[in-house]
C-alpha positions in Angstrom: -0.3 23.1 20.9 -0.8 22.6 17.3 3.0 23.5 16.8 4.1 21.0 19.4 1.6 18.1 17.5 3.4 19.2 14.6 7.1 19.1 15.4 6.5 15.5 18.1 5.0 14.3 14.4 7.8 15.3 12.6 10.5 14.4 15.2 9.1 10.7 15.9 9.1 10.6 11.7 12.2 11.7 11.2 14.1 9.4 14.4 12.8 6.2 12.9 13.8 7.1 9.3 17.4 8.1 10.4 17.6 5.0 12.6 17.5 2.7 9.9 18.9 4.8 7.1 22.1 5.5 9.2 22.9 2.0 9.6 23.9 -0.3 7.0 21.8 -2.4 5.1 18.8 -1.4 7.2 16.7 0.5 4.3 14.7 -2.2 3.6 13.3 -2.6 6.7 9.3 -1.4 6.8 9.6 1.5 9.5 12.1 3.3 7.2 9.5 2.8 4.3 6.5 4.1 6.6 8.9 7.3 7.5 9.6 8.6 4.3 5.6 8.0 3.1 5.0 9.8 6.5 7.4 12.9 6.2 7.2 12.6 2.2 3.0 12.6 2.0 1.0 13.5 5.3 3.7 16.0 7.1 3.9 18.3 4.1 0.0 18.4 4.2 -0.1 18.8 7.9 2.8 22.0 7.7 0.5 23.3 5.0 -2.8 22.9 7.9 -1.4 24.6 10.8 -2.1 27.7 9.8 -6.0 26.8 8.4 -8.7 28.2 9.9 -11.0 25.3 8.8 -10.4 23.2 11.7 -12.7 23.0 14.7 -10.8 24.6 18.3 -8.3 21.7 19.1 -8.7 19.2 16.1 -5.2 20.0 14.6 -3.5 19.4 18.1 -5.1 16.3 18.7 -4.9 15.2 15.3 -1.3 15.2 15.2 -0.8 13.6 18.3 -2.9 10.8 17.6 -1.0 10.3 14.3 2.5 10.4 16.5 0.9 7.9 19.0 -0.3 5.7 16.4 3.3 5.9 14.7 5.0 5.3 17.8 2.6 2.0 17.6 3.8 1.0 14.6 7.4 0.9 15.1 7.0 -0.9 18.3 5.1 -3.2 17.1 7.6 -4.2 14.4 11.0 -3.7 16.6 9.0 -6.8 19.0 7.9 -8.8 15.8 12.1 -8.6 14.8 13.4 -9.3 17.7 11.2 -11.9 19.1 13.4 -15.2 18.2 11.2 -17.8 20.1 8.4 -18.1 18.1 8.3 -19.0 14.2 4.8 -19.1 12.7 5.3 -23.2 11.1 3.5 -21.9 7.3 6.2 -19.5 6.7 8.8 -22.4 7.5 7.7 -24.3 5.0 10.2 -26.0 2.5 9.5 -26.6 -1.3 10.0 -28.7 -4.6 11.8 -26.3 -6.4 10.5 -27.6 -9.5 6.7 -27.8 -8.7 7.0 -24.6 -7.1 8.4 -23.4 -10.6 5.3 -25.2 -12.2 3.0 -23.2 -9.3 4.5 -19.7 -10.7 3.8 -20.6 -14.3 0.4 -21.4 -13.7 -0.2 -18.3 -11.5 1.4 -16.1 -14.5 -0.5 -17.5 -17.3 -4.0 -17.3 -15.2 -3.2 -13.8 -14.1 -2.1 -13.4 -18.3 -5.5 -15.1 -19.3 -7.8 -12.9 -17.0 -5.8 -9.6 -18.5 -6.5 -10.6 -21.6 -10.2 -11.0 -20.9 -10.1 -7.6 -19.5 -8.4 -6.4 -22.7 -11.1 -7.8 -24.2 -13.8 -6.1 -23.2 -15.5 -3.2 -25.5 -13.7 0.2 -25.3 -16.9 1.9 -23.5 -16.6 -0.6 -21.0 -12.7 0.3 -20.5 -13.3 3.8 -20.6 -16.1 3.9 -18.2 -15.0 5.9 -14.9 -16.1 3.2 -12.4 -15.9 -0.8 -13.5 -18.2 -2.9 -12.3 -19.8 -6.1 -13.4 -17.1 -8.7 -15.8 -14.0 -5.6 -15.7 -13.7 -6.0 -12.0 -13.7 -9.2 -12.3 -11.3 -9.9 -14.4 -9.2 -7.1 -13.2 -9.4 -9.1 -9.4 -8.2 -12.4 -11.1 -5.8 -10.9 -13.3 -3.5 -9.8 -9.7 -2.3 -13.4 -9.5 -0.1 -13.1 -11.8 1.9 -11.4 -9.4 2.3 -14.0 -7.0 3.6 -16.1 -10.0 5.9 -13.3 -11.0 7.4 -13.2 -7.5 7.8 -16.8 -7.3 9.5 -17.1 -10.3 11.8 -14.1 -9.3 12.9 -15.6 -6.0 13.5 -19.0 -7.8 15.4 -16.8 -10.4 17.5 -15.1 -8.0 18.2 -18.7 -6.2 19.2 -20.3 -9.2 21.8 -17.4 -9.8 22.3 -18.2 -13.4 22.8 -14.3 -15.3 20.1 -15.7 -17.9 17.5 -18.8 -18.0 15.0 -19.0 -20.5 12.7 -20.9 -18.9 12.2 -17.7 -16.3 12.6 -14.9 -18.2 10.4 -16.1 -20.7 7.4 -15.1 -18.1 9.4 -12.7 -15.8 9.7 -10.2 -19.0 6.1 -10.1 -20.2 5.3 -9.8 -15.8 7.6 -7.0 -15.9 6.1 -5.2 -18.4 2.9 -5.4 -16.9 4.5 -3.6 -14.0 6.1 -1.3 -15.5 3.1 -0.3 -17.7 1.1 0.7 -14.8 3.4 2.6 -13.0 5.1 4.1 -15.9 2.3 4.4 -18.8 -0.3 5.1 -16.4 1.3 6.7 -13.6 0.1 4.4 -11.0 1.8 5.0 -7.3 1.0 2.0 -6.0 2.7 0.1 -8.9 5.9 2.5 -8.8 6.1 1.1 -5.4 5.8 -2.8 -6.3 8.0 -2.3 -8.8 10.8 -1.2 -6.3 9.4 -3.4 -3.7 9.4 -6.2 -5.7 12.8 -6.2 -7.3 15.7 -4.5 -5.2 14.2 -6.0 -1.6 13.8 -9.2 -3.4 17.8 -8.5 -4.0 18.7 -8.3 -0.7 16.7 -11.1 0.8 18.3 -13.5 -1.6 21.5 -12.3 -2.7 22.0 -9.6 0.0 22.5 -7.4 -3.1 21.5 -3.4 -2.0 21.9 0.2 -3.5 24.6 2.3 -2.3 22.0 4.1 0.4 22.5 7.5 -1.6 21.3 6.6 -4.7 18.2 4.6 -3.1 17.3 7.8 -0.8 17.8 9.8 -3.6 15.1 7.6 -5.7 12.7 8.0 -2.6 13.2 11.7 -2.3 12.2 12.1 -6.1 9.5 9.6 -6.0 8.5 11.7 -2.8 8.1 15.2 -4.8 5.9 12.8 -7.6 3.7 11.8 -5.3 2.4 14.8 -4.3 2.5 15.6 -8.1 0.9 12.2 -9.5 -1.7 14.2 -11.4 0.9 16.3 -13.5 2.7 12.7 -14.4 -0.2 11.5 -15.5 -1.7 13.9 -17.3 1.3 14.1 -19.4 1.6 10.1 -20.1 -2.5 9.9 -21.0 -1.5 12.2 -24.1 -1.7 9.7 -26.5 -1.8 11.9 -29.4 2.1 12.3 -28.6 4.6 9.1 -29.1 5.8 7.5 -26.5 8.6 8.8 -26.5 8.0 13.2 -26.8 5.8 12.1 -23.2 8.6 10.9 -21.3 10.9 13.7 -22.6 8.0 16.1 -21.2 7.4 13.9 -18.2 11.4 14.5 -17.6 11.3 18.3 -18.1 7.4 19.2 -16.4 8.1 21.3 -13.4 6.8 18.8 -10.0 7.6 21.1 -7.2 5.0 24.0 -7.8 2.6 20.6 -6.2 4.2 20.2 -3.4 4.4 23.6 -2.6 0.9 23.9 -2.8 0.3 21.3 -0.5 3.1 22.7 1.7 1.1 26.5 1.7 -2.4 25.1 1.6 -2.4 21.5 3.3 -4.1 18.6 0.9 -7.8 17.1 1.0 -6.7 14.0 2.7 -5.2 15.7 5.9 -8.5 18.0 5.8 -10.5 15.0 5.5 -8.5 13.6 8.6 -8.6 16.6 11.1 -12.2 17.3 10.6 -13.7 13.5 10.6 -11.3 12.6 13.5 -12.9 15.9 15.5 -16.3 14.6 14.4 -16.1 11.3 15.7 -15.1 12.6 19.2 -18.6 14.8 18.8 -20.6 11.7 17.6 -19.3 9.4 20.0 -20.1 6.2 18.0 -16.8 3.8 17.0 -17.3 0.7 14.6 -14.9 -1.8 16.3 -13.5 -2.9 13.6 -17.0 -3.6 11.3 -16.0 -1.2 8.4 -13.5 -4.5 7.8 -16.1 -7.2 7.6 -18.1 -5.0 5.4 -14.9 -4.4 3.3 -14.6 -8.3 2.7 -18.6 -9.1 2.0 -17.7 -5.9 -0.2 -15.3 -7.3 -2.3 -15.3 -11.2 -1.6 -18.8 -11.5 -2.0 -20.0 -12.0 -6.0 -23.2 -10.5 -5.8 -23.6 -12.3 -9.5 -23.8 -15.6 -7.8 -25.7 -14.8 -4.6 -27.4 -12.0 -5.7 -27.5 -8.3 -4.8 -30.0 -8.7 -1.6 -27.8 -11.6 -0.3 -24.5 -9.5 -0.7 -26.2 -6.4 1.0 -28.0 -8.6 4.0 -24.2 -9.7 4.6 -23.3 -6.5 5.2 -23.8 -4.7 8.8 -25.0 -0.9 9.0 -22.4 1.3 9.6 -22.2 4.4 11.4 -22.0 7.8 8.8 -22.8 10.1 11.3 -19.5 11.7 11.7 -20.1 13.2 7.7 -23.3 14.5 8.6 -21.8 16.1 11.2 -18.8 17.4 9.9 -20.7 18.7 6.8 -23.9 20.5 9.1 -21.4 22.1 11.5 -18.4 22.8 9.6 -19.7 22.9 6.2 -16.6 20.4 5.0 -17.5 17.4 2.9 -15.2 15.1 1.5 -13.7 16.2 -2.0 -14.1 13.2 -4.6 -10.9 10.7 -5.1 -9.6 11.8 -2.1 -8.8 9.1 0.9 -9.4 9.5 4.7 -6.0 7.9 6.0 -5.2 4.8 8.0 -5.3 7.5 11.1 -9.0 8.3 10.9 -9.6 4.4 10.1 -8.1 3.7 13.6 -9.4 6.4 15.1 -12.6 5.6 13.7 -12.6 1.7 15.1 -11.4 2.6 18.6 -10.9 5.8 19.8 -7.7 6.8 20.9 -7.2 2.9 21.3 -7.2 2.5 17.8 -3.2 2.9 17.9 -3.8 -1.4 18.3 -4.3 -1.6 14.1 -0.4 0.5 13.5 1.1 -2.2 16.4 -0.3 -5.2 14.6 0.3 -4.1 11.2 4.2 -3.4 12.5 4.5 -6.3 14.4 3.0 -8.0 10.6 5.3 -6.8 8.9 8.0 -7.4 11.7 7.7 -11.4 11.5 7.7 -11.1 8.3 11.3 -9.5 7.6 12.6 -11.4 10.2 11.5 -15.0 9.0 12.4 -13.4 5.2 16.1 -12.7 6.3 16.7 -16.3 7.8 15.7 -17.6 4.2 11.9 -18.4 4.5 10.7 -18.3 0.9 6.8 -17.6 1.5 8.4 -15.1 4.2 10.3 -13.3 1.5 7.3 -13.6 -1.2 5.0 -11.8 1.0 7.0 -9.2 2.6 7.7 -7.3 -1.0 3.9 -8.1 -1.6 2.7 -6.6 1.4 5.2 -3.8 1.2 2.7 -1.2 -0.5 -0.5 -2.1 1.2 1.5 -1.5 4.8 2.6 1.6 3.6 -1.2 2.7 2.3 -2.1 2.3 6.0 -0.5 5.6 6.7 -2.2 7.0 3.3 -5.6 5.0 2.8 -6.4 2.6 5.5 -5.7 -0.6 7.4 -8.1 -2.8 5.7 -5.9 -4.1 3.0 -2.6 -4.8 5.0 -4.8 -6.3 8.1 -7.5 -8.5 6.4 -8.2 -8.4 2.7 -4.5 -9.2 0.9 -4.5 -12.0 3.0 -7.9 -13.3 1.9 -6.9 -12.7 -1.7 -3.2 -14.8 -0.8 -4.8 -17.6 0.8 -8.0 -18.2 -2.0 -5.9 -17.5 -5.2 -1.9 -17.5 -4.3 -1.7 -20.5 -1.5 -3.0 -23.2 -2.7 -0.8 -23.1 -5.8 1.8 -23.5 -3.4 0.5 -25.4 -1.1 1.0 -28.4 -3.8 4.4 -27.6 -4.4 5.3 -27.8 -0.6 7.3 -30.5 0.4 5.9 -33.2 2.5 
């Protein structure tokens, strides 16, 4: 059985990748996306755990097939999002001022610039510390908006069709470079991702400008073979005794695949984490019904410098740990530090083997999204590349982000901005 969860993963993986990739102009479509994290980042990990002799009698089998199920989920959620043409959520409709809504991305930009300065200018031990807390993630939350103004300004940019405007590039630049510094100078995958996201699907929504299909797969497949490698990048681009310039020549030349054959011979932490918590739940017996995600927002939308530590923590519900203590008194396995436990277990973790539901919402998100985005729907468009990452993570890290808290951080900080520039 753990052969046939294997191969029904792989298969179901591989269909909805092909299905989009083979026809044109489909790439950009979030199932193709959710393949290639699924067959570039879990599968390698899972052919690496078939063989292990970790797992409890029947965890890998069951794993696997609630990871196919919840797939399977996904991409019918988002095929019914697409295709369902009689109903049109009225926000995303909305038209704008063109110039207010410029005015609404310059203020976002410079707050998001102010609030990374601040961070900047905090003392080095506070920078170097290896968890933030207090004024650094504070600033670091309010610095993000700068991306909704980025965006704005890029899909104005790309409306305007002019090959240079100072008045955008004069913010889009120094936005840019932001990007670019965390995915390139500090190796960040979630920021390599944004930075793709953002620009060449922002292409194709407006202009209906894509990459020849060859040379985007052939991005993917090498961003795929980093990803399992992230920790060789950035140990070579931390080096800051060498210039800038000897660490991307090393960066070009360092050898990425001995990684992923490692994960491909030994399986990863994360997939570990997932088999083993997922057979533990079943043991324990106790789901959360969704509460891990209203402790995730008093978590991080709570400022426990204005109501106080007690308040914050009385917000919060007890959760159930009890699958850890289980997993780490039976089978000895504890989970390994910087790791993540997968959107699967999340589900699984919520509701059973009903927790496929979060993968058909967040495809069915993600769905009405593209398809208001591709009929010209500017706030459509604007959130779709947004989004794109955190839907992705839920195959990776969890569904928190994609289902509640990016939306919570859109609507308080991104919305009302342009909310004013809406026209009435």
């Amino acid at each position: 059985m753990n052969l046939v969860g294997l191969v029904l993963y792989g298969l179901v993986n591989g269909a909805m990748v092909l299905s989009y990739l083979l026809r044109k102009n489909r790439i950009f479509e979030f199932p193709f996306w959710a393949g290639m994290i699924a067959l570039g980042w879990f599968f390698p990990q899972a052919i690496g755990g078939l063989s292990s002799e970790k797992f409890p009698e029947g965890a890998y089998a069951a794993g696997m097939l609630f990871a196919t199920l919840c797939t399977s989920a996904m991409w019918g959620g988002y095929v019914k999002a697409v295709n369902k043409q009689d109903w049109k959520p009225g926000w995303l409709e909305a038209q704008f001022d063109m110039n207010r809504l410029y005015h609404a991305g310059v203020i976002l930009c410079f707050a998001g610039f102010y609030f990374q300065w601040k961070l900047l200018s905090l003392p080095e031990e506070v920078l170097n510390a290896t968890q933030w807390s207090g004024a650094a993630v504070k600033y670091l939350f309010l610095s993000s908006v700068f991306r909704f103004g980025f965006l704005a300004l890029w899909l104005l940019y790309l409306i305007q069709n002019r090959k240079a405007d100072p008045r955008y590039l004069v913010l889009l630049i120094p936005c840019l470079l932001l990007l670019l510094d965390a995915a390139i100078l500090r190796g960040r995958r979630a920021a390599m991702m944004d930075v793709v996201a953002y620009l060449l699907i922002s292409l194709w929504f407006v202009r209906r400008i894509s990459l020849p299909r060859w040379m985007l797969l052939g991005g993917l497949l090498v961003g795929l073979v980093l990803i399992n490698a992230i920790g060789v990048y950035r140990g070579i681009m931390k080096n800051e005794n060498l210039p800038l310039r000897e660490r991307m020549k090393m960066a070009m030349k360092a050898d990425y695949t001995q990684e992923s054959k490692d994960v491909m011979e030994k399986s990863g932490h994360e997939f570990n984490n997932y088999i083993i918590f997922r057979h533990a739940y079943t043991e324990v017996g106790e789901y959360d019904f969704g509460l891990k995600h209203w402790n995730g927002l008093v978590f991080n939308y709570v400022p426990a410098q204005i109501v106080g530590r007690a308040t914050k923590k009385a917000l919060m519900l007890p959760e159930n740990y009890k699958f850890f203590v289980v997993a780490k008194q039976k089978y000895g396995y504890t989970m390994g530090v910087g790791t993540t436990l997968t959107g699967y277990l999340d589900a699984f973790g919520s509701f059973w083997w009903l927790g496929f539901i979060k993968f058909y919402l967040i495809g069915w998100i993600m769905g009405t999204l593209y398809r208001n985005a591709m009929v010209g729907s500017f706030l459509a468009q604007l959130l779709y590349v947004y989004v794109m990452n955190k839907a992705m993570q839920s195959v990776s890290h969890g569904t928190h982000a994609i289902m509640l808290s990016v939306w919570v951080y859109f609507f308080a900080l991104g919305y009302p901005a342009f909310l004013w520039a809406k026209l009435k």
